[in-house]
TORVEXDREN-384272 format. One line per field, with one value per residue (C-alpha): x, y negated, z negated; residue in one letter; residue number from 1. Coordinates in Angstrom, 3 decimals. Each point is the difference from the previous one (the first is absolute). Layout:
u <- c(X_...)
v <- c(Y_...)
w <- c(Z_...)
aa <- c(A_...)
i <- c(NUM_...)
//
This chain:
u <- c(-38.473_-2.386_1.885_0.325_-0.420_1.789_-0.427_0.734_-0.286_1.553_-0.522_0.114_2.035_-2.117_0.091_1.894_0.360_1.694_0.439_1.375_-0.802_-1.217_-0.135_-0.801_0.533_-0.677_-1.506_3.281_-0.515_-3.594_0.538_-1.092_3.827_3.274_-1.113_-3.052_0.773_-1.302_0.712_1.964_-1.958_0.463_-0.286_1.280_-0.308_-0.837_2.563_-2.144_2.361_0.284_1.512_1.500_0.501_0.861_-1.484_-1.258_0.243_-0.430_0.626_-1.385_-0.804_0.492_-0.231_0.529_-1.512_0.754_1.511_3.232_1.948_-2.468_0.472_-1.579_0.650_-2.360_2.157_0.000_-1.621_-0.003_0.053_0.261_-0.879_-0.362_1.299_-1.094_2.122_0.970_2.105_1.026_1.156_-0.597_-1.861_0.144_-0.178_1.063_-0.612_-1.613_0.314_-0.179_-0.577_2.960_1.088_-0.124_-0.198_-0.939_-0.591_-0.480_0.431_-0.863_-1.114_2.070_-1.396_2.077_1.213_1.584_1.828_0.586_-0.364_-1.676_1.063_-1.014_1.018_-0.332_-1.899_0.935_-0.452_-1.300_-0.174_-1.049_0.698_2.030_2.382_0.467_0.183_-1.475_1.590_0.229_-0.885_-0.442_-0.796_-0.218_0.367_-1.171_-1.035_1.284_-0.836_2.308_0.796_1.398_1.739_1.319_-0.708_-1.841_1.198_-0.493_1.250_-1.047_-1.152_0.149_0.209_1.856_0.993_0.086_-0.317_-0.694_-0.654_-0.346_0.374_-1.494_-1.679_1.057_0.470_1.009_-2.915_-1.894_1.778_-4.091_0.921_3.003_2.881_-0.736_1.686_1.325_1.309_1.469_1.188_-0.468_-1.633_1.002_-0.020_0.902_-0.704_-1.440_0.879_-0.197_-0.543_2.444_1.545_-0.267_-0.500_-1.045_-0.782_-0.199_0.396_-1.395_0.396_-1.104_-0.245_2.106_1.329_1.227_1.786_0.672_-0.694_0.098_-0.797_0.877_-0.138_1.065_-0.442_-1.462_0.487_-0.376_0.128_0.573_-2.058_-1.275_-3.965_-2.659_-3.296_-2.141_2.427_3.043_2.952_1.677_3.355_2.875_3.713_0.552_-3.081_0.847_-0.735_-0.812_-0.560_-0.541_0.065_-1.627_1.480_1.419_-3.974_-0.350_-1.975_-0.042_3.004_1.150_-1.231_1.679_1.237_1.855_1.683_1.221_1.855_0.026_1.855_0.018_1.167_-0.707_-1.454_0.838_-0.672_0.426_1.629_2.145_-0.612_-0.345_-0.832_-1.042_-0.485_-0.390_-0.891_0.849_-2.960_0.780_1.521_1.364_1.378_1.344_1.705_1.115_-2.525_-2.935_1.201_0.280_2.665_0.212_1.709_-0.292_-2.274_1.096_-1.117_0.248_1.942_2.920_-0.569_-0.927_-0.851_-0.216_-1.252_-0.537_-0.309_-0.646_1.501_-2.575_-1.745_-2.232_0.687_-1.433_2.193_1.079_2.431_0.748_2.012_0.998_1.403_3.710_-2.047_-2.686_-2.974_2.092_3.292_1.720_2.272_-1.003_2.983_-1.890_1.436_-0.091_-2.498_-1.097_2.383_2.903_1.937_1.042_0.692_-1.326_-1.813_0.285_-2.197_-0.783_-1.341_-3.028_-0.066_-2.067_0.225_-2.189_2.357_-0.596_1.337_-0.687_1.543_0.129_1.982_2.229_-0.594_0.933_-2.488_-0.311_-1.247_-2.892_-0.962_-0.276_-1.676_-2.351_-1.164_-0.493_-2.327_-3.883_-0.747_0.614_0.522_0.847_-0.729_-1.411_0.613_-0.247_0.080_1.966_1.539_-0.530_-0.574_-1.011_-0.591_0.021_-0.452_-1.047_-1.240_1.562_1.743_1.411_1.788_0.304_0.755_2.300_2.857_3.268_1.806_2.196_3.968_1.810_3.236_2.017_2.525_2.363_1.883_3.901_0.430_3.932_-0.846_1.774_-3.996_-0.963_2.428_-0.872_-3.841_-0.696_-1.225_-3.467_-3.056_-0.977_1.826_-0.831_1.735_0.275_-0.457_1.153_-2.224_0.901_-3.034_1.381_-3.412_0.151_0.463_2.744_-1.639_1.620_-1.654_0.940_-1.683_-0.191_-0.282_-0.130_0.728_-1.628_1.417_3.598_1.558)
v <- c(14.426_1.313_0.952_-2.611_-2.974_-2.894_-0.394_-4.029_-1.607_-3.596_-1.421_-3.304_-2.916_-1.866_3.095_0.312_2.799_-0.303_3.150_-0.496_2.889_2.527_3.582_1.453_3.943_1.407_3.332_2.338_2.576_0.549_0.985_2.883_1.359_-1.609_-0.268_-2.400_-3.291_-3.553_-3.793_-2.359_-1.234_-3.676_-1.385_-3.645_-0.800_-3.144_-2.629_1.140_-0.204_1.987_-0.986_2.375_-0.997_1.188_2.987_1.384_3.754_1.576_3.807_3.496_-0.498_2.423_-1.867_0.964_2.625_3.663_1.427_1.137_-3.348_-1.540_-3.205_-2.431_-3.663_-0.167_-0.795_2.334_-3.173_-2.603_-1.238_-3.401_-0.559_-2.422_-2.648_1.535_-1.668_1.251_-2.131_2.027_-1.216_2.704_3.280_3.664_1.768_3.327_3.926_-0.297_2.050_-0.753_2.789_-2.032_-3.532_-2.238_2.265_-3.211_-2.400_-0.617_-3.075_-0.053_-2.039_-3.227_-0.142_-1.255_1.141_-1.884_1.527_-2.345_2.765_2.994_3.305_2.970_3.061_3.442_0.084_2.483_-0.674_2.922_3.034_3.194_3.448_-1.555_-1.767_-3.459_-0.815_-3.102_-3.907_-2.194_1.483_-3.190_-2.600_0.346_-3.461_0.981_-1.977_-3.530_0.146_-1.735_0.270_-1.982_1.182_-2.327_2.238_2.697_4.199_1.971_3.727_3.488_-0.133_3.452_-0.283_2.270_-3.353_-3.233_1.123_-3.312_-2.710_1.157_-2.876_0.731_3.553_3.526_-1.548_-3.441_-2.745_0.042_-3.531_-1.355_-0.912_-2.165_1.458_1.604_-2.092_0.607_-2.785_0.408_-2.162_1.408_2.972_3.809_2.817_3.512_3.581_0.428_3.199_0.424_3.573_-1.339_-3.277_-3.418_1.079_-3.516_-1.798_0.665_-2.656_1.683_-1.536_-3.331_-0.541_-2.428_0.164_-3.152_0.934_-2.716_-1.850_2.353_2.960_3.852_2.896_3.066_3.489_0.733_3.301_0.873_3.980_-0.140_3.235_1.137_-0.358_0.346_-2.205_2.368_1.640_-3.093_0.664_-2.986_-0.319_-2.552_0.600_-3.722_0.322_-3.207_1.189_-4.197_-1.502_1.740_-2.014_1.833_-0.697_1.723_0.421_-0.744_-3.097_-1.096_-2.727_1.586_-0.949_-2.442_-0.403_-3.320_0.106_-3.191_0.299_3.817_2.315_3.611_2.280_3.353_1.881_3.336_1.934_3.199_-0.336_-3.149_-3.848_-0.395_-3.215_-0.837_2.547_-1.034_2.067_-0.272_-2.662_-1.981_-3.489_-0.866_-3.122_-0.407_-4.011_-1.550_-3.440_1.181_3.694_3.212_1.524_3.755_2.181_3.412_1.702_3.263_2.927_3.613_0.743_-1.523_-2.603_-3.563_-0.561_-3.638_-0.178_2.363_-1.235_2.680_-0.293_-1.302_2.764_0.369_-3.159_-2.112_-3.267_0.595_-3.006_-0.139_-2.536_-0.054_-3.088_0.531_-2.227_1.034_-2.579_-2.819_0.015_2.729_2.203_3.797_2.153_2.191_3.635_2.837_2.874_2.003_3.186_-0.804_-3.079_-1.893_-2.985_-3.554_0.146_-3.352_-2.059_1.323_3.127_-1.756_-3.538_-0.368_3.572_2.042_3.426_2.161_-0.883_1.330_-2.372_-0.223_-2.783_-1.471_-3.314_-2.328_0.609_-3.531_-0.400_2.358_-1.557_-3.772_1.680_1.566_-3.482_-0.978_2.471_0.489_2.945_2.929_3.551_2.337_3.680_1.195_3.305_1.279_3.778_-1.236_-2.851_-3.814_0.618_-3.861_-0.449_1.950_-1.492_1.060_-4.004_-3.631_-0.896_-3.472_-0.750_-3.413_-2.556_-0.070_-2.360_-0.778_2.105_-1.759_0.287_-0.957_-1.932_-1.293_-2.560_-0.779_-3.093_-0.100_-4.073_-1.120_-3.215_0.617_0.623_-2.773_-2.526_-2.475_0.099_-0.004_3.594_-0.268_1.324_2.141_1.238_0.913_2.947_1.770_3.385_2.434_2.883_3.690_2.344_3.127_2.125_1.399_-2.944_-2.429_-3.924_-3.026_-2.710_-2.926_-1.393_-2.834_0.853_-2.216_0.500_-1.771_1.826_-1.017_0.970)
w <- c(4.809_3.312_2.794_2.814_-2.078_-2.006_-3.401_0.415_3.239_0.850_2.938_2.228_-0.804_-2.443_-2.208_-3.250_-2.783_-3.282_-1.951_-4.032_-2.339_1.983_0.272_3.970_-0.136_3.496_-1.397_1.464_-2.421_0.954_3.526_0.388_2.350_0.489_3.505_-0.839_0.884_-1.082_1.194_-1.666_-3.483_1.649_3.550_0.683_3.267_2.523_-1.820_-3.087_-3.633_-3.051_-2.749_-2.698_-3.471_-3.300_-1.152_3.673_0.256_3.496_-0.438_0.481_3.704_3.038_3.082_3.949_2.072_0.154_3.250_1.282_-0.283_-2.806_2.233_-1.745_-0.900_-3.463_-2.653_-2.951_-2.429_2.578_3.471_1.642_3.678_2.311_-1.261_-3.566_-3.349_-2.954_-2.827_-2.871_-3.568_-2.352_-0.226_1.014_3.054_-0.569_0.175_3.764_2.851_3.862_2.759_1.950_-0.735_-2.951_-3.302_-1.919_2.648_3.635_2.036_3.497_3.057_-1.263_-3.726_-2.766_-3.538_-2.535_-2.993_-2.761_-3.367_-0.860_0.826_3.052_-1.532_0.794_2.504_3.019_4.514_2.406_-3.309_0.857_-1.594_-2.402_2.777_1.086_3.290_0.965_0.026_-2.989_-3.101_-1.842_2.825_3.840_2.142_3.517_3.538_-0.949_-3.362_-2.435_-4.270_-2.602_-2.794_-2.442_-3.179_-1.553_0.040_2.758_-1.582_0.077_3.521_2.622_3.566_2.887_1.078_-2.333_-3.582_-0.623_2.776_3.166_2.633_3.681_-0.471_1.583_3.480_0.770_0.821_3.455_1.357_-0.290_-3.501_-1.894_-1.635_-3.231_-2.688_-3.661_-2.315_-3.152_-2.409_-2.935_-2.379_-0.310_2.760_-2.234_-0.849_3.340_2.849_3.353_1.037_3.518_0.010_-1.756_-4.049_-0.977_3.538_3.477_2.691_3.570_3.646_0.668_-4.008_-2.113_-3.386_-1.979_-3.392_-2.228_-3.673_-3.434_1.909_-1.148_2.272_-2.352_-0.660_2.772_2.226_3.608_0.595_3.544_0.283_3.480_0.069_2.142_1.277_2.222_2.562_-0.666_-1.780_-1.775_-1.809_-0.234_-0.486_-2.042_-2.475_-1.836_-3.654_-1.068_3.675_3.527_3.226_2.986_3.502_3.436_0.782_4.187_0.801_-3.534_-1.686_-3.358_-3.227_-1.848_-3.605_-1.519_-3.185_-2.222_-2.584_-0.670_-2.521_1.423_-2.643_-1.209_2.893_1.378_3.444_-0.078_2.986_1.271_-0.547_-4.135_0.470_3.953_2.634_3.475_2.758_3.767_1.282_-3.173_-0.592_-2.654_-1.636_-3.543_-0.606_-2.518_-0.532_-2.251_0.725_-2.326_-2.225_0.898_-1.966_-2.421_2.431_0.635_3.019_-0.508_3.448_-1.692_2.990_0.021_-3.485_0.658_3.413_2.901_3.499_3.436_3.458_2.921_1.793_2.942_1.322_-2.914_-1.176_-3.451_-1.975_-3.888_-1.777_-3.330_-1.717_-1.824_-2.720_-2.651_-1.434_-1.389_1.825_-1.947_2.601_0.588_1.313_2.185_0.352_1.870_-1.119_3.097_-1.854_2.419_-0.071_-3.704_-0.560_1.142_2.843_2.631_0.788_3.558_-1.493_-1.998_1.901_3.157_1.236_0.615_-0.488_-2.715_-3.570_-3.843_-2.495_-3.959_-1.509_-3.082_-1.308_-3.273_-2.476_-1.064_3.888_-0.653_-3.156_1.880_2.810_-1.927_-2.280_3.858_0.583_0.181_2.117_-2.077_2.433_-2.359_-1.283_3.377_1.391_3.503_1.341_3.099_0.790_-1.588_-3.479_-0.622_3.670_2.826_3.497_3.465_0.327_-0.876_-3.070_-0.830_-3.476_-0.765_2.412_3.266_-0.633_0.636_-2.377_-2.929_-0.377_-3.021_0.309_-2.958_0.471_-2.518_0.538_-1.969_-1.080_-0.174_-1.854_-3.582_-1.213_1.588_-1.853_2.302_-0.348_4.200_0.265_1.627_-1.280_3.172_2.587_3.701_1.269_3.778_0.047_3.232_-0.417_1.672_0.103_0.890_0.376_3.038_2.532_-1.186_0.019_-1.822_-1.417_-1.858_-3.238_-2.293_-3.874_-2.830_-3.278_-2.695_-2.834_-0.628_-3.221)
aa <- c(X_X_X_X_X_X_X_X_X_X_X_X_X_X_X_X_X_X_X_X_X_X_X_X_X_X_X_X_X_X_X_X_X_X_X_X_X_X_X_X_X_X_X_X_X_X_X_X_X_X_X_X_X_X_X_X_X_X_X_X_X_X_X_X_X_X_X_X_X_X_X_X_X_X_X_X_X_X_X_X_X_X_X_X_X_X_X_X_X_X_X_X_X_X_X_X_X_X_X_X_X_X_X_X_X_X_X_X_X_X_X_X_X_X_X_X_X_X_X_X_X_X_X_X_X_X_X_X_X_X_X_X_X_X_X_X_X_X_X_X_X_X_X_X_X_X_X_X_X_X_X_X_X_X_X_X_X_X_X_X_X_X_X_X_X_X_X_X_X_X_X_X_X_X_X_X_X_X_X_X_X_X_X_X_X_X_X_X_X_X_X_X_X_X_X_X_X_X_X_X_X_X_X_X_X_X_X_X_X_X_X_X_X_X_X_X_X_X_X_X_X_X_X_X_X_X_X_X_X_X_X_X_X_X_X_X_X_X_X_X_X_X_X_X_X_X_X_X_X_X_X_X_X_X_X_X_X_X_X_X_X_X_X_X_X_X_X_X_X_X_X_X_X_X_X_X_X_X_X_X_X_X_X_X_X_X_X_X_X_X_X_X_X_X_X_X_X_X_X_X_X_X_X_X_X_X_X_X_X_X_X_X_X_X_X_X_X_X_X_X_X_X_X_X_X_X_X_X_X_X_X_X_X_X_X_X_X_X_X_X_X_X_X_X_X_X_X_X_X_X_X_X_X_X_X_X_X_X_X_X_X_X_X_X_X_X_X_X_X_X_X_X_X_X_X_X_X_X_X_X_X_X_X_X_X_X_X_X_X_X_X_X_X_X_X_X_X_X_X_X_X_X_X_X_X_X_X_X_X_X_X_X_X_X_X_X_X_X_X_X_X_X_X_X_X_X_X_X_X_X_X_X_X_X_X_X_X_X_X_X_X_X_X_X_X_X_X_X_X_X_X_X_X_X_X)
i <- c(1_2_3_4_5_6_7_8_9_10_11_12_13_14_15_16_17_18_19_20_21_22_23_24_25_26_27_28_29_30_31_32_33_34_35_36_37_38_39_40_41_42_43_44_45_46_47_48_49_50_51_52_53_54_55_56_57_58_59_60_61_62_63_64_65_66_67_68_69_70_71_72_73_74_75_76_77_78_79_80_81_82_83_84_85_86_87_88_89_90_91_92_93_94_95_96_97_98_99_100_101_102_103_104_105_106_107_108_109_110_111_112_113_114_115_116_117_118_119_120_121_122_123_124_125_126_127_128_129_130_131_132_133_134_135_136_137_138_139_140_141_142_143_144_145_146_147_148_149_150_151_152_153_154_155_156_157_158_159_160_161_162_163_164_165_166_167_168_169_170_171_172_173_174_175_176_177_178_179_180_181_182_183_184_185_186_187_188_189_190_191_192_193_194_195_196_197_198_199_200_201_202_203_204_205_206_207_208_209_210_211_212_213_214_215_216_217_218_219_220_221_222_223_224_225_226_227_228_229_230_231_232_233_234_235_236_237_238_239_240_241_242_243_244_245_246_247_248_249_250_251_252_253_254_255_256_257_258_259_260_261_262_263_264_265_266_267_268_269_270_271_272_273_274_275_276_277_278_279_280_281_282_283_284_285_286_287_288_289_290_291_292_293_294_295_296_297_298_299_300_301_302_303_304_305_306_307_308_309_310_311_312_313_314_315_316_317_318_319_320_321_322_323_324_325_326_327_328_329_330_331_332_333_334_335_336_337_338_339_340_341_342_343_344_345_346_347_348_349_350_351_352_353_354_355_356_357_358_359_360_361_362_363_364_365_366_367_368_369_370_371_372_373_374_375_376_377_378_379_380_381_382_383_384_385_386_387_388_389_390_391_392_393_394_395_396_397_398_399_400_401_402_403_404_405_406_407_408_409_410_411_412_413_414_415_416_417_418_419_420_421_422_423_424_425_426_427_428_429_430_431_432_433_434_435_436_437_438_439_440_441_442_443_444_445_446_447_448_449_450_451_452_453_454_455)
//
């Protein structure tokens, strides 16, 4: 493909593309160096749309610029701009390269792309000398752009940051353009490695994440390596291996993941937080209503297998709380794990505090087993080489729902009626109830319960 020009170019709204069985190779292999440089094979741009079917291969191309940061927003197969769509239902795009974002695709300047099947694979964001070091090795949402997935395989993918998805770019947005959005509700993020942080996605500043549907984020792995773009070092200390949430960034709010109905099981940091790490400019909320089951993570400090959560620092607000109740109402006994105190830890040391805590937990296996039918967000198998190792957070996290959270009473009610000899026992009772909650502050309240069920 000639330097400096798109294979396929889309553009204005009245224009539309369908692609079925066929083959676009970009000509990589006939550059003449590693530091030749192409655009992407396809432009959509101007509310333009593209739309990829079954037997669509993108592949072979080398797209960007070559200079000390390779910044550059061409896709490695594709970019959408300015308003620029893309709807996906089958096909290939794979074994691409970008000089900087987008190893497979790029979507900038408010464009849109949908994911409903096919597969980005392999394909590698900002490669040089045999490193990556760029953002989003699979796909790269950037200024106000905004993707669907709801299926298709993104795996394989390199990045230093996002193996797979990377949602907001490098730096957070100029304020000129929307948030940068990401919507899932379904398909399968796995296989995919992030040089730094966020092995299968990466949620910047000013970017949101929405997690959702028959959705798997697995297998994934986030180095948290040290690397450099020109004369800028970058690292992070909770590399999420499955999810990273960037935040803490001055004049920027912090990016923003929401979970529902999540199973988060299997993952290891090689540090603390198993399951969840959160950092100091984090929050983080875990609740019961359409919330997760954590459990058999494990971390290599010995620390926090389950969850991890820092101190505040530097004056930023910091808050975690973590429900006593997994995905489907089954009770966790949260414990200490922090390699000093055993035993069950309160509530005050994981509810609405924003102190320092590690905890693992115990729990009836029949609860796991009901929580996990419950489930459709699958975090599992991820590894990170810090902290998080299915997510690590500098930004927001919220896990379900906020609600009030249950409490189980039984009441058994004795009957002195010779077994009812005289036929007058009721069919339901109402009974008054003088509660205690002894959790910290002491309150009273008084309830009604009925009971329905009266052997």
């Amino acid at each position: 493909m000639p330097d400096s020009v798109h294979l396929v170019r889309v553009s204005g709204e009245s224009a539309t593309l369908t692609l079925e069985n066929l083959k676009l190779d970009g000509g990589r292999d006939q550059l003449s160096t590693e530091y030749n440089y192409t655009n992407s094979i396809i432009l959509v741009e101007n509310s333009a749309e593209l739309i990829i079917g079954e037997g669509t291969i993108l592949t072979n191309n080398r797209a960007g610029v070559y200079s000390n940061d390779g910044l550059s927003y061409e896709g490695g197969a594709l970019k959408l701009a300015y308003g620029g769509i893309c709807r996906m239902y089958g096909g290939q795009i794979t074994d691409n390269e970008s000089s900087y974002a987008g190893g497979g695709v790029v979507a900038d300047r408010e464009a849109f792309f949908e994911m409903h099947g096919g597969e980005i694979s392999n394909n590698k964001a900002g490669y040089r000398n045999g490193k990556v070091r760029g953002s989003g090795g699979g796909v790269a949402i950037l200024e106000g752009s905004q993707m669907t997935m709801s299926g298709g395989t993104i795996s394989g993918n390199q990045a230093a940051n996002g193996g797979g998805i990377h949602v907001g770019g490098a730096a957070p947005n100029l304020k000129d353009f929307p948030e940068n959005i990401l919507e899932v509700t379904g398909g399968r993020i796995s296989g995919n490695t992030a040089e730094s942080a966020g092995g299968g996605i990466y949620v910047q500043c000013y970017s949101k994440a929405d997690i959702s549907g028959q959705t798997s984020i697995t297998d994934n792995r986030a180095n948290a390596d040290w690397y450099v773009i020109g004369e800028t070092g970058y690292a992070t200390a909770y590399a999420g291996g499955g999810i990273y949430v960037n935040g803490g960034r001055s004049g920027y709010p912090n990016g923003e993941l929401k979970l529902t109905n999540a199973a988060i099981y299997g993952n290891h940091a090689e540090s603390s937080g198993g399951g969840i790490g959160a950092c100091p400019t984090s929050f983080l909320g875990i609740y019961v209503t359409d919330g997760a089951v954590i459990y058999e993570n494990t971390a290599g400090s010995q620390k926090g297998d389950q969850i991890y959560s820092s101190y505040p620092m530097n004056g930023y607000k910091h808050t975690a709380y973590v429900s006593d109740y997994m995905l489907g109402g089954g009770v966790y006994l949260w414990r200490y794990d922090d390699g000093i105190n055993t035993g069950a830890a309160p509530r005050k040391y994981y509810q609405k505090t924003s102190q320092l805590f590690y905890l693992d937990n115990d729990y009836d296996r029949s609860d796991i087993d009901h929580a996990m039918s419950l489930a459709d967000v699958i975090i599992a198998g991820n590894v990170s080489g810090s902290n998080g190792g299915g997510i690590g957070t500098n930004g927001n996290v919220q896990i379900g729902e906020e609600t009030p959270e249950p409490y189980t009473l039984t009441v058994l009610k004795n009957w002195e009626d010779g077994d009812n000899a005289a036929g007058l026992r009721p069919k339901e009772i109402t009974v008054d109830v003088s509660i205690r909650l002894t959790d910290g502050k002491v309150t009273e309240k008084k309830v009604g319960l009925k009971e329905v069920m009266i052997p």
